[in-house]
PAZAPA-4460 file (N, C-alpha, C; in steps of 0.05 Angstrom, whole numbers, plus 32768, in hexadecimal, padded with zeros to 4 digits):
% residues 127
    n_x    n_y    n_z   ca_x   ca_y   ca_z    c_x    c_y    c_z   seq   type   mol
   8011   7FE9   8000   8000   8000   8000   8012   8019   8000     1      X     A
   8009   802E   7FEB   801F   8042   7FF1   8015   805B   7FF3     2      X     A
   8011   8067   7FFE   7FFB   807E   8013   8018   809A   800B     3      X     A
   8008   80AA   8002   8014   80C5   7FF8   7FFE   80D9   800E     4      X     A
   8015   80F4   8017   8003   8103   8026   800E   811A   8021     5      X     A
   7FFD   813D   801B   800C   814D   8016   8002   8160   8036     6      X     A
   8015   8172   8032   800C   8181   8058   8014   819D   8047     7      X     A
   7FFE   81AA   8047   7FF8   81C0   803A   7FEF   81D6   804F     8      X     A
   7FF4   81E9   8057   7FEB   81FE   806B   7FEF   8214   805A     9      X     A
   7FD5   8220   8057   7FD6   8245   8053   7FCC   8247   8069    10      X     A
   7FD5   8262   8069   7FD8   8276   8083   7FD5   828F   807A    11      X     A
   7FB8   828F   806F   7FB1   82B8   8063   7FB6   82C7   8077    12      X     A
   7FB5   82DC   8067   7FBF   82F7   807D   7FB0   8303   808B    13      X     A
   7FBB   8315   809A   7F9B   8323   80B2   7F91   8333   809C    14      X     A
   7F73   833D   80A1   7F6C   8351   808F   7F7C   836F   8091    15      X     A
   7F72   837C   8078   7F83   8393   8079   7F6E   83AC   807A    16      X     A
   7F74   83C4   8085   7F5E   83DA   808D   7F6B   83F1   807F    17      X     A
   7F57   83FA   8067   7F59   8406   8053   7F4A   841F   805F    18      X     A
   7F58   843B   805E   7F52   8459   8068   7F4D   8464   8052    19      X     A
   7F35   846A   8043   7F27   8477   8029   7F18   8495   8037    20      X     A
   7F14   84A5   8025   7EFD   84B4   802C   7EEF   84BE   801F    21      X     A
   7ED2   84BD   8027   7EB9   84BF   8018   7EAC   84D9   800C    22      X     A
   7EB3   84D3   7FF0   7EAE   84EE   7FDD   7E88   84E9   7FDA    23      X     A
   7E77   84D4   7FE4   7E60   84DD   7FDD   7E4C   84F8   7FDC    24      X     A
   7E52   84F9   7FF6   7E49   851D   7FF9   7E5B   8534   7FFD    25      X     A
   7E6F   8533   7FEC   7E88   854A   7FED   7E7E   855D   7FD8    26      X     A
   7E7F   8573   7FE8   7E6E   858F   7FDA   7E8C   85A1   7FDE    27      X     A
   7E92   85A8   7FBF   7EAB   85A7   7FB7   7EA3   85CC   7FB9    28      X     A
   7E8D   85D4   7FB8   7E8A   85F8   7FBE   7E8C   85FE   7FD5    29      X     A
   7E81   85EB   7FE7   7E7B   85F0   8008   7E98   85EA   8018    30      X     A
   7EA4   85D9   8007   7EC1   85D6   8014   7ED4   85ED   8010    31      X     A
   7ED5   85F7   7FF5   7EE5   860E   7FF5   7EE1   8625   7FFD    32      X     A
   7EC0   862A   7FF9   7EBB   8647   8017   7EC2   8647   8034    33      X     A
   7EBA   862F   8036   7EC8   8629   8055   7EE0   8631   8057    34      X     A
   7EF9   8624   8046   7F19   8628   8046   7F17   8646   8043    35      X     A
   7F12   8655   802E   7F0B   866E   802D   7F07   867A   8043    36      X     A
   7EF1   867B   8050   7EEA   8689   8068   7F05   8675   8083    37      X     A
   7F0D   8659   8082   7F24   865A   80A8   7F35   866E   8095    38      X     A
   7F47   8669   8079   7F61   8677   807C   7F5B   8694   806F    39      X     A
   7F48   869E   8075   7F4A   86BB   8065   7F57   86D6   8074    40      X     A
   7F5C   86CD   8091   7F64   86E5   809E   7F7D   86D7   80A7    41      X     A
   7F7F   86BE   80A3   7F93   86B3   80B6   7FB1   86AC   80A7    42      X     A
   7FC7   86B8   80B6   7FE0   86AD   80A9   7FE8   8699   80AF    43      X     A
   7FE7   8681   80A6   7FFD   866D   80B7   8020   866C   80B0    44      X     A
   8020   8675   80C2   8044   866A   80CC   8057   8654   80C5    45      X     A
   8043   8642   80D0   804C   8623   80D8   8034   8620   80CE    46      X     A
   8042   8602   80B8   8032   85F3   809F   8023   85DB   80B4    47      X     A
   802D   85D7   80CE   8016   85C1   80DB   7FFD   85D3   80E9    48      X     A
   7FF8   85E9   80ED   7FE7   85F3   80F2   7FD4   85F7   80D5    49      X     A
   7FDE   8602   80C5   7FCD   8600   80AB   7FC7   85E5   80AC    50      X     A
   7FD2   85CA   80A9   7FCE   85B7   80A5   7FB8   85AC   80AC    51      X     A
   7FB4   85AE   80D0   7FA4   85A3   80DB   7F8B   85AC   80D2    52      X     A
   7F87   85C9   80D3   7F75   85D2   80CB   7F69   85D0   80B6    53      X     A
   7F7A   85C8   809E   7F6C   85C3   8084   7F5E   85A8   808B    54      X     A
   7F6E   8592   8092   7F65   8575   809F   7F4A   8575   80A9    55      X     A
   7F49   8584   80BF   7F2D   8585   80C9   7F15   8594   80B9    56      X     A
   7F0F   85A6   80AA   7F03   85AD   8097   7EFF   8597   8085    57      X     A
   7F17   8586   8070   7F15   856D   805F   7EFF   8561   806D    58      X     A
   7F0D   8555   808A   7EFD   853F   8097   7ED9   854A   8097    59      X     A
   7ED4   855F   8099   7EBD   8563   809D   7EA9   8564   807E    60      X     A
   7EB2   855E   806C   7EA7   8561   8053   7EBA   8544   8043    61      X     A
   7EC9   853A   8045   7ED0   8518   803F   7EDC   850D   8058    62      X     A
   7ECA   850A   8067   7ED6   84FA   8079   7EDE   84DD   8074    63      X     A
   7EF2   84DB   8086   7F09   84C0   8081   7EFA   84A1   808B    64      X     A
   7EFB   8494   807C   7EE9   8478   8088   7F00   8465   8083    65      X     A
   7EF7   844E   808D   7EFF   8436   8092   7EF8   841D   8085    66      X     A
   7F01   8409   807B   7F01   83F7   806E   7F0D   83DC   8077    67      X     A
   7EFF   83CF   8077   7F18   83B3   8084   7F12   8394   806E    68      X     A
   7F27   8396   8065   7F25   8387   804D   7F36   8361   8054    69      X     A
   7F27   8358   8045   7F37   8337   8054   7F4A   8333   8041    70      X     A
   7F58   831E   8049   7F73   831B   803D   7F71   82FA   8032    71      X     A
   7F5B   82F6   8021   7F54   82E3   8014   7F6B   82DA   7FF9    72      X     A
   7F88   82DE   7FFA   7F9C   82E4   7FEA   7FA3   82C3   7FE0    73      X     A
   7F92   82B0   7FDB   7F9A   828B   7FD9   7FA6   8294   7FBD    74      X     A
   7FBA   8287   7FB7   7FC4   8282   7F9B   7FA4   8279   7F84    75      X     A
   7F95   8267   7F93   7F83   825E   7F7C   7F6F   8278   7F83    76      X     A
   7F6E   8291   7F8B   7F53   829F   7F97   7F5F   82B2   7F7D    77      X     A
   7F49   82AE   7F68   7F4D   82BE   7F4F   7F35   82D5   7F4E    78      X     A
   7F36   82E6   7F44   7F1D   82FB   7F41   7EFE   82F4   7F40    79      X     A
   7F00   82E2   7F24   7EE7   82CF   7F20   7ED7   82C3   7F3A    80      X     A
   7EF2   82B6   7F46   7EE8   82A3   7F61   7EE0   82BB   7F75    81      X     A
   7EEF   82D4   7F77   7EE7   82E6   7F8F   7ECB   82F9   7F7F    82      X     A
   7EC2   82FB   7F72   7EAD   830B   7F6C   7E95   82F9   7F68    83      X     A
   7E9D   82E0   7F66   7E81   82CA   7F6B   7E80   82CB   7F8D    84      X     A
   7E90   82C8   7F95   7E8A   82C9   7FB0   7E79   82D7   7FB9    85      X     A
   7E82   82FA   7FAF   7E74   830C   7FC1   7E60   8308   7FB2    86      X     A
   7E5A   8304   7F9D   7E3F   8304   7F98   7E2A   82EC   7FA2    87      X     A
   7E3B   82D8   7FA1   7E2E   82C1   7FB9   7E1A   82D2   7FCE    88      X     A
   7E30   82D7   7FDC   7E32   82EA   7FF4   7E16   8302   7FF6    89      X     A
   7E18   8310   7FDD   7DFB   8323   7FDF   7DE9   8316   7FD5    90      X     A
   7DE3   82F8   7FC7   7DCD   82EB   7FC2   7DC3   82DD   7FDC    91      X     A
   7DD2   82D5   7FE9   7DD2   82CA   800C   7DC2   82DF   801D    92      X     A
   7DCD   82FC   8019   7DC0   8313   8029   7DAA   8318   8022    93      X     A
   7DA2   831D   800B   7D8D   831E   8001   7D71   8306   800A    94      X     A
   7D7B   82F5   8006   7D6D   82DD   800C   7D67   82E0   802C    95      X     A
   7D75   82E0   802C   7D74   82E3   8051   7D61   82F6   805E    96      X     A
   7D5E   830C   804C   7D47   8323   8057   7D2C   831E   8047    97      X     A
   7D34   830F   802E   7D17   8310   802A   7D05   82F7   8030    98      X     A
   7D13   82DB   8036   7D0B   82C3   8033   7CF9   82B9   8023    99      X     A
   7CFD   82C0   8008   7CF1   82BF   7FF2   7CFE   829F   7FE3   100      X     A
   7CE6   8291   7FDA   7CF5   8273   7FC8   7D07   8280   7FB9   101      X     A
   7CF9   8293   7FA2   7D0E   8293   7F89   7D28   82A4   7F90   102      X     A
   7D2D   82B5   7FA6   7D4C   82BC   7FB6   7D58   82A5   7FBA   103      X     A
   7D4B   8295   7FC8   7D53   8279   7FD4   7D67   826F   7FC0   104      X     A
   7D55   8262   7FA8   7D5E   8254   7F8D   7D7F   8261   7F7E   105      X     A
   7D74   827E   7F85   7D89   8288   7F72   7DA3   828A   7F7E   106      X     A
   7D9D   828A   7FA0   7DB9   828A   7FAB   7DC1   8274   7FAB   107      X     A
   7DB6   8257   7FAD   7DB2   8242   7FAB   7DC6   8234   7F99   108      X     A
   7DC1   8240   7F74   7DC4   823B   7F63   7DE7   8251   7F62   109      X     A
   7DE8   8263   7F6D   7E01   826C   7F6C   7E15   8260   7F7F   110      X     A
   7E0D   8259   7F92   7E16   8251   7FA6   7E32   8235   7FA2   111      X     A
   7E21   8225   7F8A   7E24   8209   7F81   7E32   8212   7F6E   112      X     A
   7E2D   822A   7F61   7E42   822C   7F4A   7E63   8234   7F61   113      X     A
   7E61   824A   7F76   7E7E   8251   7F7E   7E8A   823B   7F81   114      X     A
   7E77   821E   7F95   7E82   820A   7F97   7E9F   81F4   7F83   115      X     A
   7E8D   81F4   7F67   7E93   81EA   7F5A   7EB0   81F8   7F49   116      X     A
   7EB0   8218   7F4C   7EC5   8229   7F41   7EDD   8226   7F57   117      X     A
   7ED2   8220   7F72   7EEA   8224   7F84   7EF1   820C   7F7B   118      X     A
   7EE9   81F6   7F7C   7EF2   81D7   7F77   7F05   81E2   7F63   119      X     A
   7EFC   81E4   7F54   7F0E   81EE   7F35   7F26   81FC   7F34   120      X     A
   7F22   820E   7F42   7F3B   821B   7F43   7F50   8215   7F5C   121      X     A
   7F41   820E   7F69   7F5D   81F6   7F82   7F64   81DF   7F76   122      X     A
   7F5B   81D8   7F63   7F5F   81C1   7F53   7F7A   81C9   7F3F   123      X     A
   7F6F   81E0   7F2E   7F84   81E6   7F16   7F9B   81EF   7F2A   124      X     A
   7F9D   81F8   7F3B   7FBA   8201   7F4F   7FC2   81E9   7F5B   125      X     A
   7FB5   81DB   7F69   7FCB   81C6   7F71   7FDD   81B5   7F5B   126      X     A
   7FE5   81B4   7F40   7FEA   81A7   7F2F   7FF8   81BC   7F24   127      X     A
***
């Protein structure tokens, strides 16, 4: 009898926390009257006093958010395979709030497809 064994460990990474800021409601007239009206009488000296001050104005018209992103980085974890997921993922949510059959089916039916793609693509990488 001749018994083959492979000892395989990944070890993904911690997630990573992504600092963006949100231009949805950035009112690009209201921000520059503002700046207008702190520095219109004021000299600054020292560039960290201007600084701050511009900072806090920014912050109040794109404020800075947060993001925390997973570190799903597998050699076989290809785009295809990560965008079926999330969409797995919002057919699952969906389903979940409305408890509707045909949500059901369709996450159902996607569900079996990611299956079959992850097979596939852990398949084409180990070889």
């Amino acid at each position: 009898m001749v018994l083959t064994s492979f000892r395989f460990q990944y070890n993904p990474g911690k997630p990573k926390e992504i600092f963006y800021r949100q231009y949805k409601n950035f009112d690009k007239i209201a921000f520059e009257n503002e700046l207008k009206l702190a520095f219109q009488d004021e000299q600054f000296n020292d560039y960290g006093l201007f600084e701050n001050k511009f900072i806090e104005i920014y912050d109040k018209y794109a404020p800075l958010k947060k993001k925390t992103v997973r570190a799903n980085n597998a050699p076989y974890m290809t785009r295809t395979l990560r965008k079926a997921m999330m969409k797995r993922t919002e057919l699952a949510n969906k389903y979940n709030k409305s408890r509707t059959l045909d949500d059901y089916n369709k996450f159902r039916k996607h569900r079996n497809y990611v299956n079959r793609l992850y097979t596939r693509e852990r398949e084409k990488n180990l070889f």
